[in-house]
C-alpha positions as CSV (number, residue, x, y, z in Angstrom):
1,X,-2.0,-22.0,17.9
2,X,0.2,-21.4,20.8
3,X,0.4,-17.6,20.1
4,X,1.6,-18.1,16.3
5,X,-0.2,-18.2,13.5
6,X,1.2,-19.1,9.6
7,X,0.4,-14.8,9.3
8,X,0.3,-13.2,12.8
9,X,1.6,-13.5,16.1
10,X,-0.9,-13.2,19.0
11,X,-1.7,-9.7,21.2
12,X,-1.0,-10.5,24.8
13,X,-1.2,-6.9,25.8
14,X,-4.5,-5.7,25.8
15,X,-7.3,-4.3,27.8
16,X,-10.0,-6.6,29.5
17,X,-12.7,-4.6,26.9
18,X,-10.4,-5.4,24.5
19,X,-9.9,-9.3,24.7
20,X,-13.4,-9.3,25.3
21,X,-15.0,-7.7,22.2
22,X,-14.7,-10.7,19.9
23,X,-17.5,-12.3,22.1
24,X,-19.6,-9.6,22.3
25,X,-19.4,-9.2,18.6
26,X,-18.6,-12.5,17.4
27,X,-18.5,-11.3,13.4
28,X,-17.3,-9.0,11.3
29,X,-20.3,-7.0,10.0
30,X,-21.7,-6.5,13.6
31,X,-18.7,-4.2,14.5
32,X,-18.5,-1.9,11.7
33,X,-17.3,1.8,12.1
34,X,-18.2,3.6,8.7
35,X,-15.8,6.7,8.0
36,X,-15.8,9.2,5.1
37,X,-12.9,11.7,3.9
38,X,-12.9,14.1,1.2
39,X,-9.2,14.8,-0.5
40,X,-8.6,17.8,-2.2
41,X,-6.5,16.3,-5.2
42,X,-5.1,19.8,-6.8
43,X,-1.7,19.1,-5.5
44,X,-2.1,15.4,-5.9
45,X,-2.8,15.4,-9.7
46,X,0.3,18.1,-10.0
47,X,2.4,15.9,-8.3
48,X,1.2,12.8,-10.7
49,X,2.1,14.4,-13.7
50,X,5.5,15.0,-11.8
51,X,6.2,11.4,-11.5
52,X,4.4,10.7,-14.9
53,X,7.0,12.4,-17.0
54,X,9.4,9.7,-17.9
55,X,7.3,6.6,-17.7
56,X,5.1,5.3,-20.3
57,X,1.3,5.5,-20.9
58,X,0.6,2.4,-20.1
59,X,2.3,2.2,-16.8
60,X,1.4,5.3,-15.4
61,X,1.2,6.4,-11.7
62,X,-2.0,6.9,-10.3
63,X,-4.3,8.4,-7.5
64,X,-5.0,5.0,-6.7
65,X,-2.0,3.9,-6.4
66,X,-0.8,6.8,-4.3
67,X,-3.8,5.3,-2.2
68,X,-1.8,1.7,-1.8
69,X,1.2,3.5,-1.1
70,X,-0.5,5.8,1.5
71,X,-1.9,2.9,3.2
72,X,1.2,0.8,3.7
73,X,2.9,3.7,4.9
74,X,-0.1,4.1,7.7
75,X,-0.1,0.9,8.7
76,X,3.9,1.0,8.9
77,X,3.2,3.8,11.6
78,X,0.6,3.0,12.8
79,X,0.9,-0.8,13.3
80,X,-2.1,-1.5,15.9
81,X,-4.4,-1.0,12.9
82,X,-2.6,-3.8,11.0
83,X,-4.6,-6.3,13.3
84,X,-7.3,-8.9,12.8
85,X,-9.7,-11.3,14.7
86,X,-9.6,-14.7,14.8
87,X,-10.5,-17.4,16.9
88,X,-12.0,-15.0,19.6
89,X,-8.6,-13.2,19.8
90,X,-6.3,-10.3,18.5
91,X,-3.8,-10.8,16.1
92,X,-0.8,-8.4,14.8
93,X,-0.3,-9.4,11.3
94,X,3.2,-10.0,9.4
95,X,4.1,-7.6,7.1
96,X,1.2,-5.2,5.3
97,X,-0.8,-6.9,2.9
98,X,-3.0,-5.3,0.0
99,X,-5.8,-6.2,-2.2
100,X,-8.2,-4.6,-4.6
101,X,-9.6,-5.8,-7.8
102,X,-9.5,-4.7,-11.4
103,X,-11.5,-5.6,-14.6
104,X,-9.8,-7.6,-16.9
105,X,-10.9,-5.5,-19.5
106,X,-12.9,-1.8,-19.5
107,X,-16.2,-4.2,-20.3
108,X,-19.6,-4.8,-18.4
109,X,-19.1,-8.6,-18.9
110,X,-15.3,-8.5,-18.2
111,X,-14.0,-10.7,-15.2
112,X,-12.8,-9.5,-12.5
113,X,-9.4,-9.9,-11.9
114,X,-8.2,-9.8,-7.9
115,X,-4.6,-9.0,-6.5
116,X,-3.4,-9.1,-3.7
117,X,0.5,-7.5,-2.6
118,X,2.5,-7.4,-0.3
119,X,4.1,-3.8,0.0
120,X,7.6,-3.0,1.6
121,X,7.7,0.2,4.0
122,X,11.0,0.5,1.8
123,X,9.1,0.4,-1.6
124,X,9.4,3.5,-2.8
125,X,6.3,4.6,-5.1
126,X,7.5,3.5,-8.8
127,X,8.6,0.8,-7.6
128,X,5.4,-0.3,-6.2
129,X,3.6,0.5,-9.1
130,X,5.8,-1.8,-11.3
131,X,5.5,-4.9,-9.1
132,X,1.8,-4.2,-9.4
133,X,1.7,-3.6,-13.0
134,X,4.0,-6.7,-13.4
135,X,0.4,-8.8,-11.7
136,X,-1.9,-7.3,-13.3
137,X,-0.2,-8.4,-17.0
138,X,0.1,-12.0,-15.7
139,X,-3.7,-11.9,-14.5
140,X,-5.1,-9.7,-17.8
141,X,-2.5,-12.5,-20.3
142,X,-5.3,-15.2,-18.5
143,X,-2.8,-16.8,-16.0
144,X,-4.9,-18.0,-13.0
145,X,-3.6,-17.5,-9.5
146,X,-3.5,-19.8,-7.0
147,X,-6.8,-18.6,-5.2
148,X,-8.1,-18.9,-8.7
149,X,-7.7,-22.6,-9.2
150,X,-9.0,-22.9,-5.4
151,X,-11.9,-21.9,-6.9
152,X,-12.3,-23.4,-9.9
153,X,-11.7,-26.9,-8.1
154,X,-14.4,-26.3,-5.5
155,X,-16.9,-25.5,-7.8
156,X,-16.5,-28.8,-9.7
157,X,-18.0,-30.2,-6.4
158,X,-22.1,-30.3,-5.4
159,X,-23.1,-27.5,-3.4
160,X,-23.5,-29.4,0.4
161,X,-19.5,-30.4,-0.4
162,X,-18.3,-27.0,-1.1
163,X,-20.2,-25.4,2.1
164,X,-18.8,-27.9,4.4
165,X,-15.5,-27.0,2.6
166,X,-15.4,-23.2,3.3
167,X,-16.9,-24.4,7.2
168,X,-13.5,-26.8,7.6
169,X,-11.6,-24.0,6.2
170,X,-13.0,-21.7,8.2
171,X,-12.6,-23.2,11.8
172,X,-9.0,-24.4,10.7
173,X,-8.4,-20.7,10.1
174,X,-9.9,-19.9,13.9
175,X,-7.6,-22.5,15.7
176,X,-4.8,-20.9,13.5
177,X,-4.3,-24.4,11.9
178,X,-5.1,-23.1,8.3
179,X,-1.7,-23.3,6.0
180,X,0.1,-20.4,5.2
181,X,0.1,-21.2,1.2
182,X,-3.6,-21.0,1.4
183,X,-3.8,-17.5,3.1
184,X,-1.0,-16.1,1.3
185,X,-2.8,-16.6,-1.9
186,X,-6.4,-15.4,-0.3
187,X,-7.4,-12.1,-1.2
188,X,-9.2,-11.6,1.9
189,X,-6.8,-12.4,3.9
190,X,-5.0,-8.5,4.3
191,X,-4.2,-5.3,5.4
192,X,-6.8,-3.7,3.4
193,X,-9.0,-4.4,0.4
194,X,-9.0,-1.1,-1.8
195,X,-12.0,-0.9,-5.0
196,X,-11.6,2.5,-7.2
197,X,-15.1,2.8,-8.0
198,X,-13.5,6.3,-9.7
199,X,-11.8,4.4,-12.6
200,X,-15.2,3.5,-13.8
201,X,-16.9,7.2,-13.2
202,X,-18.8,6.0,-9.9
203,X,-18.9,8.0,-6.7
204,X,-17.5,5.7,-3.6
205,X,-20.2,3.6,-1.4
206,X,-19.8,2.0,1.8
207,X,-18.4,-1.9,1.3
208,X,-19.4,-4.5,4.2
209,X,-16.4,-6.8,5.5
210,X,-16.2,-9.9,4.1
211,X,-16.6,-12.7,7.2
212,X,-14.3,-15.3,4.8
213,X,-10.9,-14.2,6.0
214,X,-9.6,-11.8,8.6
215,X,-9.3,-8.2,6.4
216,X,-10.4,-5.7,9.1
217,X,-10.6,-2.3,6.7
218,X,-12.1,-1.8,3.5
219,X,-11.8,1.5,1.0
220,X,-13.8,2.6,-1.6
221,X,-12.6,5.2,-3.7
222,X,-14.8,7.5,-5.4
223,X,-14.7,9.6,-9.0
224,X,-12.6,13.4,-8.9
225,X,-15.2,15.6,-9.5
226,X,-14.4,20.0,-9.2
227,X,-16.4,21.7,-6.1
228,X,-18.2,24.8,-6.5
229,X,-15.1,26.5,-6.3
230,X,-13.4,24.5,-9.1
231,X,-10.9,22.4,-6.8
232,X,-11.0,19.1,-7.8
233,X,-11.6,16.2,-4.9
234,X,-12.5,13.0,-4.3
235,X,-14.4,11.0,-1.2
236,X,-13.0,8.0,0.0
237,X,-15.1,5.7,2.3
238,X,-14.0,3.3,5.1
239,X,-15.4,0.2,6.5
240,X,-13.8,-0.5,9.5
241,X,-13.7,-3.4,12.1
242,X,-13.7,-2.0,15.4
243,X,-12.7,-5.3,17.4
244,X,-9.2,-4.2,15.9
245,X,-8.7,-1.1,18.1
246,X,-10.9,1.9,18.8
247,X,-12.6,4.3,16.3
248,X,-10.3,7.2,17.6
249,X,-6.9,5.4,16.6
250,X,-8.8,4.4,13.3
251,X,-10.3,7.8,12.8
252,X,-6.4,9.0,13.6
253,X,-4.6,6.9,11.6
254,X,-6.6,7.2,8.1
255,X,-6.6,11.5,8.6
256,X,-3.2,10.8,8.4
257,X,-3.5,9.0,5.1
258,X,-5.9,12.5,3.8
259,X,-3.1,14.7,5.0
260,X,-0.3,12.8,3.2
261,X,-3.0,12.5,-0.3
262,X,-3.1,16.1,0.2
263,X,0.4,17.0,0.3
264,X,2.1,13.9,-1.6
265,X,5.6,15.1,-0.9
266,X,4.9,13.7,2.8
267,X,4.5,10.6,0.6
């Protein structure tokens, strides 16, 4: 409230259209902007096995994470898309914020396991990879996160309980009364939310937003699959919530992430 929230700090400096889109399109889903790239990886991959060389197997770098890394440095740039809605207004988040989920184990009836990071504009590459890594052993050795045992406690409770649970949560969140353990430990409450359909052979889809939280951009990575000419790519494909800011400084800001996928010593 009073400009300040637990995670953001309000944006006083906006256009009239601006401040006024929220109640034109009061949710999430209703102001999507779908975008598409496709990154030629033949550089990308060469520069992976660069990094690759004296780190082990089993904490190798990846496209994906190149992804992460790509992002934060966007949204270190290009900070107006590091913005949410809430409460009918515009917020500027603190710090950059990514999720994305993983499979416990390469299995159809795996769980999923979901992370979300934080991500220094000062982290360089490895080093964001092995604070990473260092989550994903705690949450594949079966220790539960916080969100987790949110979770699991709810559902011990009858369905009418838990609905007008997620409805108290939800208006505390719009009057910016929500605390900031309880966002900092949501998953939907980032930067981003990144899912690498390619780690599992799929080709990327379009996600909807999530209305639970305030994540305003979602990427879907696809499978690298060889063109006719041979050059490996892959598509990735953006959800987008275009209360945040306009589809041009979106549209802008993510060709910036292609370029730098492209030509990874710009990363």
């Amino acid at each position: 409230m009073f400009g300040r929230r637990p995670d953001a700090t309000l944006v006083r400096e906006l256009s009239a259209v601006r401040r006024f889109m929220p109640f034109i399109s009061p949710r999430r889903n209703e102001s999507v902007v779908y975008l598409e790239h496709t990154v030629d990886v033949e550089s990308t991959l060469a520069y992976l096995d660069q990094l690759n060389a004296d780190r082990p197997p089993d904490r190798a770098i990846t496209f994906f994470h190149l992804v992460l890394h790509g992002l934060m440095t966007i949204f270190h740039e290009r900070p107006r898309l590091n913005r949410f809605v809430a409460g009918g207004r515009l917020w500027q988040r603190d710090g950059i914020w990514l999720s994305f989920s993983a499979k416990r184990a390469f299995d159809d009836d795996a769980p999923i396991l979901t992370v979300k990071q934080r991500i220094e504009p000062t982290d360089s590459i490895p080093e964001m990879v092995d604070g990473i890594l260092e989550k994903l052993d705690s949450g594949r050795a079966g220790k539960k996160t916080t969100s987790d045992s949110e979770m699991d406690l709810l559902l011990r409770l009858p369905v009418p309980v838990i609905r007008a649970a997620m409805w108290l949560v939800d208006r505390a969140d719009a009057l910016g009364l929500l605390p900031a353990g309880m966002i900092h430990s949501d998953p939907l409450y980032a930067s981003a939310f990144v899912a690498n359909l390619g780690s599992v052979g799929l080709d990327a889809g379009y996600h909807h937003l999530w209305e639970h939280g305030n994540c305003p951009v979602f990427c879907v990575i696809g499978r690298i699959t060889p063109d006719a000419s041979g050059r490996r790519r892959v598509t990735l494909k953006y959800t987008y919530d275009e209360r945040v800011e306009d589809g041009l400084y979106c549209a802008r800001t993510l060709e910036r992430l292609r370029e730098r996928l492209e030509h990874p010593e710009k990363l």
